[in-house]
N, C-alpha and C positions, 0 to 999 in steps of 0.2 A: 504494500500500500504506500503511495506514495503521502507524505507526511507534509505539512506547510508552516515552518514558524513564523511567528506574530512578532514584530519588532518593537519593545518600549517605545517612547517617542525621543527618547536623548541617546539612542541608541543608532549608529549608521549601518550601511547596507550590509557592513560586514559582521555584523553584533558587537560593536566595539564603542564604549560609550564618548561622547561627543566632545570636545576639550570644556573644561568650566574656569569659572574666574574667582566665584566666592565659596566660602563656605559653606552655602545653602546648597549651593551647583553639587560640592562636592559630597555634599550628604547625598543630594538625589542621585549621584553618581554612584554612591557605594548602594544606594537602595533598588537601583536600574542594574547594578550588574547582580546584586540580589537576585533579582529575580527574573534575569536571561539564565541565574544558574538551573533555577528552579523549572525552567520551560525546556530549556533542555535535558535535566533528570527526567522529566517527563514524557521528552518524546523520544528519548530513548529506551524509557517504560514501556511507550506503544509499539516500538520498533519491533522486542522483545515477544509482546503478544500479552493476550490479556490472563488474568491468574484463569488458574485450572477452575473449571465451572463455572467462572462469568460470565454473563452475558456481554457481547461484542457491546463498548459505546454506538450509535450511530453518527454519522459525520454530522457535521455540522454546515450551516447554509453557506459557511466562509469556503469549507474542504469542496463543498460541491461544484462551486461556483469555480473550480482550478481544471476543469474538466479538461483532458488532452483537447487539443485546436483538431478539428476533422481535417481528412486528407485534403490536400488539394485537389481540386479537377483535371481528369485525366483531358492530354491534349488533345481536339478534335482530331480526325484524321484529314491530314490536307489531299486538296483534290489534285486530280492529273491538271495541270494548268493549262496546256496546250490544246488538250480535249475537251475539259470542260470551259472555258473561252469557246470553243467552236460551236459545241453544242449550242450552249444561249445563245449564240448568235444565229447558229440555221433553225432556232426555235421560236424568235420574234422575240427574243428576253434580254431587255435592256444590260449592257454591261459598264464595265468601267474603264478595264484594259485597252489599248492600243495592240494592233488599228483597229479594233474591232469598231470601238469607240468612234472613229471616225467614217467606218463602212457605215455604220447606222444613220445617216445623214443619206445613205441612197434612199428616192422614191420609192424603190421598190423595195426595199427592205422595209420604210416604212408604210408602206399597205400591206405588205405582208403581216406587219407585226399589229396593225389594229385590226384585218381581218382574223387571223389568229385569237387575240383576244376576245374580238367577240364571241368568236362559237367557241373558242374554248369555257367562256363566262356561261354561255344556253349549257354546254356540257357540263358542266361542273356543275351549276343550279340542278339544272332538271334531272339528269340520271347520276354525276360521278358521286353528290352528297349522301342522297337518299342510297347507293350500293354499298356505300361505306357504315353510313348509321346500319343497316338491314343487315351486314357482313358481321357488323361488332356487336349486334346480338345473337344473329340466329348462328352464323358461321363460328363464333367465339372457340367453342369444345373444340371443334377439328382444326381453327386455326393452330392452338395452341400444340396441337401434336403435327403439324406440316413443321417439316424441316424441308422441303423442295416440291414446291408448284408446280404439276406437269400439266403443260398448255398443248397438245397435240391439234394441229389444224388451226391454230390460231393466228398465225401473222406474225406480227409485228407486235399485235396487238398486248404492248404490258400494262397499259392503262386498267385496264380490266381485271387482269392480276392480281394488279397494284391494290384495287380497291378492297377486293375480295379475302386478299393473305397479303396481308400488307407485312406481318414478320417472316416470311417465308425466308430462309436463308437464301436459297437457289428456286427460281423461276429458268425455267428449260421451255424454249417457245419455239416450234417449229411451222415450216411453211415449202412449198417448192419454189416462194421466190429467193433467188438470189441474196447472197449477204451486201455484196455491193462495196461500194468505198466510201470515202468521206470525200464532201467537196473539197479541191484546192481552191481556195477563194484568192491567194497569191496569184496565179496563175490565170485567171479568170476574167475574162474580157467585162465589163459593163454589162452589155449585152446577155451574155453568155448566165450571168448572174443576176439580172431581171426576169430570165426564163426561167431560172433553177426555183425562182421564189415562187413564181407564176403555178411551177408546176407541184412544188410543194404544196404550195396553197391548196390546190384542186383537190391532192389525194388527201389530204388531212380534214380539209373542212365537209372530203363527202365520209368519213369516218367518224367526225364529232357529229354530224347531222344522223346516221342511222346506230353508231356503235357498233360497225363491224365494217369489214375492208370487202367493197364488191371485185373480187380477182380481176375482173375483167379488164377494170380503170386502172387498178395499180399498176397492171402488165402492162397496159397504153401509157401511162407515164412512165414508166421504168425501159419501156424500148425507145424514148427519147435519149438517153443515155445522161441527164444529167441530175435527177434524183436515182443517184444507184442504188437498190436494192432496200433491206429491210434497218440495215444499220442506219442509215439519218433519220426514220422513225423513229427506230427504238427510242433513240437519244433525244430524240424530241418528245414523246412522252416522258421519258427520265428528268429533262428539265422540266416540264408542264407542270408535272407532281411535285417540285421540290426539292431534287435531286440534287447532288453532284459527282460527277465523273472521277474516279479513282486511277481505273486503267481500264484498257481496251485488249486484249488478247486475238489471235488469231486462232483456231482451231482445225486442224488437218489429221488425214492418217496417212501415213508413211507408207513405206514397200512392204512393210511386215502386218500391216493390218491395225497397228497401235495406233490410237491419238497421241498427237503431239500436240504444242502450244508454244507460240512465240508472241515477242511485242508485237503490237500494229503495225504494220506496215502495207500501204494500196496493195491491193492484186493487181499485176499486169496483167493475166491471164483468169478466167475465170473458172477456177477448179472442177473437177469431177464430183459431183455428190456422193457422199454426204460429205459437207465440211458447218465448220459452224465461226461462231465468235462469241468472246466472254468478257462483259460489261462488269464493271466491279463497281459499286456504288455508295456512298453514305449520302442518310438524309439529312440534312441542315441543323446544323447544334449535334450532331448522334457521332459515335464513336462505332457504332457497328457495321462492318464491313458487309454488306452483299451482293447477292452476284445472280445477273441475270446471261443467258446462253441463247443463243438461235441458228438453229442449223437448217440450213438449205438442204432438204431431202425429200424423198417419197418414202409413203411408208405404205405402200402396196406390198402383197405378200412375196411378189416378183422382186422387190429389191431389199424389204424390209426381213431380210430371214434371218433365222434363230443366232445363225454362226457370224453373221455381220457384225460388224465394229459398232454400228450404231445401237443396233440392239444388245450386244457385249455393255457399255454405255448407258444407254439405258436402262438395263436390268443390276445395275450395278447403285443407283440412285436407290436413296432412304429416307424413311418420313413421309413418303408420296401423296398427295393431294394430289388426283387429278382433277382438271378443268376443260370442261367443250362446251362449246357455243357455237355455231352458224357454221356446223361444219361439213357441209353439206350431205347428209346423214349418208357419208362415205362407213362409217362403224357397222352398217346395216348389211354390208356386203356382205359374198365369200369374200374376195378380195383381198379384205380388211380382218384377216382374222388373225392373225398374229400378235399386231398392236392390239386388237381388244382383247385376246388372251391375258396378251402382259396387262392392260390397265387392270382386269379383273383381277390378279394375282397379285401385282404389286402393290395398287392404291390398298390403303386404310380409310378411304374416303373420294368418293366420287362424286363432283358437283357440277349438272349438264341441264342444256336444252334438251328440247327431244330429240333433235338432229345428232347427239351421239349415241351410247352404246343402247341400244332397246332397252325398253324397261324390264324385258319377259326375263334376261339375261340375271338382273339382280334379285328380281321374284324368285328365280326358281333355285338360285343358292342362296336363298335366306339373308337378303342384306336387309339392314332397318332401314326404310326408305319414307321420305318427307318430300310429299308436294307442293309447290307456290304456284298460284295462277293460277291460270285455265289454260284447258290443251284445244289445240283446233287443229283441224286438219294443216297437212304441207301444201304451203304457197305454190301457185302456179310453176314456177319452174322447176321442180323437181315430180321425180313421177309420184304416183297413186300407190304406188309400191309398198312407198314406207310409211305409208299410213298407220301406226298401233292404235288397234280398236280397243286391246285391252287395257291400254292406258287411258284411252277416252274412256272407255267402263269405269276405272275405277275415278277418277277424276271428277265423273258427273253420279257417285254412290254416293247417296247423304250419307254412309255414316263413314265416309273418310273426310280426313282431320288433313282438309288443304286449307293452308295458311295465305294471306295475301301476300303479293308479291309488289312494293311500294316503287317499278321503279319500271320504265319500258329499252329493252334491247334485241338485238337481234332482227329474224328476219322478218319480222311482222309488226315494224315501225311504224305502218301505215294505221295498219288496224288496233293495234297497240294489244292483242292476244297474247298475252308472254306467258311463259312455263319454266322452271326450274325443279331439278328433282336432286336433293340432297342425300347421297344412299352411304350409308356405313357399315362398312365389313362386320359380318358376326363374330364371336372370339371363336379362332380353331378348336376343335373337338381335338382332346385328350387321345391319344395314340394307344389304341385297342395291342395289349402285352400278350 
């Protein structure tokens, strides 16, 4: 315990009593070192311990008040500078650095950044709020056991994610577009960078208008060649959300079938799939490191097989949340039976429109499963195929317990019909000896 002595008043910092001049001084002198003797017989009384069968003194409000000083605050983690400067800047997010500072003065940089604004302001009101409140009640239990958000078919799309499992250490977001580069805005004629904004602008604002990516548009902008691929999204959502850029990795597999990982650096060459890339991120004021991935691949049974790197990869991920949305109920397939394999086996929690894995799939292995919304049939462009009738059954059974769903996405914007089904793995059955 540490101990605190009280100092008489004619007594200095080191207990040693104060010079005097009379008499009177010199009595109070002998009567002050009196009793520095007596305070320290006694705390070295307390040092000792208290007699056998006493009760302990309690401290006193002077002892309390010596409390150790709490640590200091551990240092933020600083961000990748170079990256995250670029980021805000091809995100419409005012900066400070040079020359970004000075790019920000183009016209088109500025419509870009108050078109931006706006719909990202309708997005963020209208659906990003209300997914986030609805995620941090009803999603809470399974947020807390996701160590890594698996987005199969989703794009680019981390916004959504984000909202959903916002501590997910690792989000894994795949798509068959391209990872792409980052712009060189050095290099970059005026021109060349009025259209890069032009064309961001398009695919972004038709994303905050529906909350999902129509492939068709993206691929039409992305065959202009100057929003490349899915990496200046990502990053643009990363800044949107509040983000800052850590590091950027590249993601390849070698002659031998391994992933490797290097710094950033442009592809001259646009690789063979699968290949991917790895976003490291902290959010503003936070010290916690994480990391988002998105790999350019098909996950058809023809390229997505057991023995593959990607699937080695993917089966190697822990904590699993999966996550589907708008994905064009490809999971319905043969085709497709690989990946729903793995998501059945791996996820501890699976949270989808109806466009992923059938509902018949979790019914018939016993998952606990939670309805939001209402279900309605598949929008004109997809067939009559994947229609589940036994999901419209149970959905319109009064005595199932569907929750509202507070928020519209996906591919029935218009009609605003949304569905989500929340399914949780049963505990495994005991191993019959």
């Amino acid at each position: 315990m540490r101990t605190l002595y009280f100092l008489p008043e004619n007594v200095d910092n080191n207990g040693l009593p104060l010079k005097t001049k009379t008499l009177k001084d010199q009595k109070m002198k002998k009567a002050c070192l009196f009793v520095s003797a007596l305070i320290l017989l006694s705390s070295l009384a307390c040092q000792a311990g208290p007699a056998r069968g006493a009760a302990p003194k309690p401290q006193t409000a002077a002892v309390a008040q010596e409390a150790p000083a709490s640590a200091p605050a551990k240092p933020v983690v600083a961000p990748d500078r170079v990256h995250d400067d670029l980021a805000a800047f091809l995100s419409g997010v005012a900066g400070t650095a040079e020359p970004w500072k000075a790019r920000e003065s183009a016209a088109s940089w500025q419509s870009f950044a108050a078109s931006s604004a706006k719909h990202w302001t309708a997005f963020e009101t209208g659906i990003l709020e209300p997914m986030k409140k609805w995620a941090g009640e009803d999603l809470r239990e399974t947020g807390l056991a996701t160590k890594t958000l698996f987005y199969p078919f989703g794009g680019p799309d981390f916004v959504t994610a984000f909202a959903f499992y916002p501590d997910a250490a690792k989000t894994v977001l795949m798509g068959l577009e391209p990872v792409g580069n980052l712009p060189d805005f050095d290099k970059a004629t005026p021109v060349w960078t009025d259209e890069f904004f032009q064309d961001l602008d398009t695919i972004t604002s038709d994303f905050l208008k529906r909350g999902y990516f129509v492939t068709e548009h993206m691929n039409d902008v992305f065959s202009k060649g100057r929003v490349d691929g899915a990496l200046p999204l990502v990053l643009y959502f990363l800044k949107r959300t509040g983000h800052s850029i850590v590091g950027i990795r590249n993601l390849g597999v070698d002659e031998k079938g391994e992933w490797t990982e290097t710094a950033y650096v442009p592809l001259k060459k646009r690789p063979r799939r699968p290949y991917g890339v790895r976003i490291e991120y902290v959010r503003t004021g936070d010290e916690v490191v994480r990391s988002v991935e998105y790999f350019s691949c098909d996950l058809a049974d023809a390229a997505f097989r057991t023995d593959s790197p990607l699937f080695r990869h993917f089966d190697g991920l822990e904590g699993v949340t999966t996550f589907i949305k708008s994905a064009s109920y490809l999971l319905h397939y043969g085709e497709f039976s690989i990946i729903r394999n793995m998501i059945l086996r791996k996820s501890l929690c699976v949270l989808e429109d109806d466009t992923g894995i059938p509902y018949h799939y979790f019914k018939r292995q016993g998952w606990e499963i939670q309805l939001y919304g209402a279900y309605a049939k598949p929008v004109e462009d997809f067939s009559a195929a994947v229609e589940q009738k036994d999901l419209k059954a149970v959905y319109e059974d009064p005595a199932t317990n569907v929750r509202k769903l507070p928020f519209h996405f996906g591919y029935r914007w218009v009609s605003k019909i949304d569905n989500l089904l929340l399914m949780k793995k049963p505990p495994a059955k005991p191993a019959v000896s």
